[in-house]
C-alpha positions in Angstrom: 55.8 12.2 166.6 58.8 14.6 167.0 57.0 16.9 164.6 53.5 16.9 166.5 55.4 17.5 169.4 57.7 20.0 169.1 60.4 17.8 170.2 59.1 16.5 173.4 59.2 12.9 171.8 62.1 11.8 170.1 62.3 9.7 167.1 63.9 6.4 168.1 67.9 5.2 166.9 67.1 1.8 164.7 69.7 -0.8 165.2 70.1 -4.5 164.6 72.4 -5.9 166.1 73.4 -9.6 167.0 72.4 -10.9 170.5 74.7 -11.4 173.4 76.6 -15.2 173.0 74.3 -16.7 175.8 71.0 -15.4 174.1 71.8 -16.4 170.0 70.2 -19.5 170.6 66.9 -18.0 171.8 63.8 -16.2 168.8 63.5 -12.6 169.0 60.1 -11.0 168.8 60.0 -7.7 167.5 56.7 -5.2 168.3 56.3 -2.5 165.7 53.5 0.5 165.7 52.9 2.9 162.7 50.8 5.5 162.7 50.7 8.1 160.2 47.7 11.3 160.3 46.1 12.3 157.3 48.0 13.0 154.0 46.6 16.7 154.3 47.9 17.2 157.7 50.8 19.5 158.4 53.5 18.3 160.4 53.3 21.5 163.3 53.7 21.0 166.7 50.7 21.0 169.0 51.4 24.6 170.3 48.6 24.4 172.4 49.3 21.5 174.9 49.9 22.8 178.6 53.0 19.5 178.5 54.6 21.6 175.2 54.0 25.6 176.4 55.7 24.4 179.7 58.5 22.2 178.3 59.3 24.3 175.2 58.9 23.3 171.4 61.6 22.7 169.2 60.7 24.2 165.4 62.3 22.0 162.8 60.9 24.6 160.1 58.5 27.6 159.9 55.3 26.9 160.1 54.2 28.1 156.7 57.6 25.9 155.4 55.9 22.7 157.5 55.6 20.0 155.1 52.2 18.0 155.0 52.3 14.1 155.7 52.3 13.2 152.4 54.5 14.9 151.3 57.2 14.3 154.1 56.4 10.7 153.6 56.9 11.0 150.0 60.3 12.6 150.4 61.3 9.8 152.8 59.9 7.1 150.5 61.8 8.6 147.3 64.8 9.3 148.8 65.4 5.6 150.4 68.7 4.0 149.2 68.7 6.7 146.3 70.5 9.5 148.5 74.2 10.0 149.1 74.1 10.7 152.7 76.5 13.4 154.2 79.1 13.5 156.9 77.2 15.0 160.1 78.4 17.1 162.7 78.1 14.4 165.1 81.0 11.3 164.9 79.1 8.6 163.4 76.2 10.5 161.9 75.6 11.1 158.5 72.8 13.6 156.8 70.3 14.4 154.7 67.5 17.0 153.5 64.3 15.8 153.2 61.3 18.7 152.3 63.9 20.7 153.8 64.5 19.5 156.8 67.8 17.5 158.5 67.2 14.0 158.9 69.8 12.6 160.9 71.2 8.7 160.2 73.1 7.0 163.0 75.7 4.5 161.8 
């Protein structure tokens, strides 16, 4: 989504963690929701939404450089485990290239 968007939505930080002390005893329910367009479909922001033109878009690429969803889920599925992540700019972030593009890990 922060592709289509230019921004405007931002990818969410995934973290487990254990529950409070008072709350271990309870189940957890987890909701999840995929959704992935087209493997043709080029990852561009929606340039012409009135919410975007008004807000701003943020450009992770070019748009000729913009990879398709295949491929950027390709990149993401290869790279999984098999990368050596580097030291981000950010304390606690580490980094990697994907399709050309900065993917950002939060530790």
């Amino acid at each position: 989504m922060t592709f289509l968007t230019g921004g405007y939505y931002k990818p969410t930080i995934h973290r487990v963690i254990q529950p409070p002390s008072d709350q271990r005893a309870y189940d957890r329910l987890g909701a999840y929701y995929f959704a992935m367009p087209d493997n043709d479909v080029r990852l561009l922001p929606c340039a012409e939404s009135p919410v975007l033109k008004r807000v701003g878009i943020e450009r992770h690429c070019l748009d000729e450089d913009a990879p398709s969803c295949e491929a950027w889920r390709k990149g993401r599925t290869v790279a999984y485990g098999r990368v050596d992540l580097k030291k981000g700019v950010e304390s606690g972030v580490e980094e990697e290239v994907i399709e050309g593009i900065v993917v950002k890990h939060y530790n």
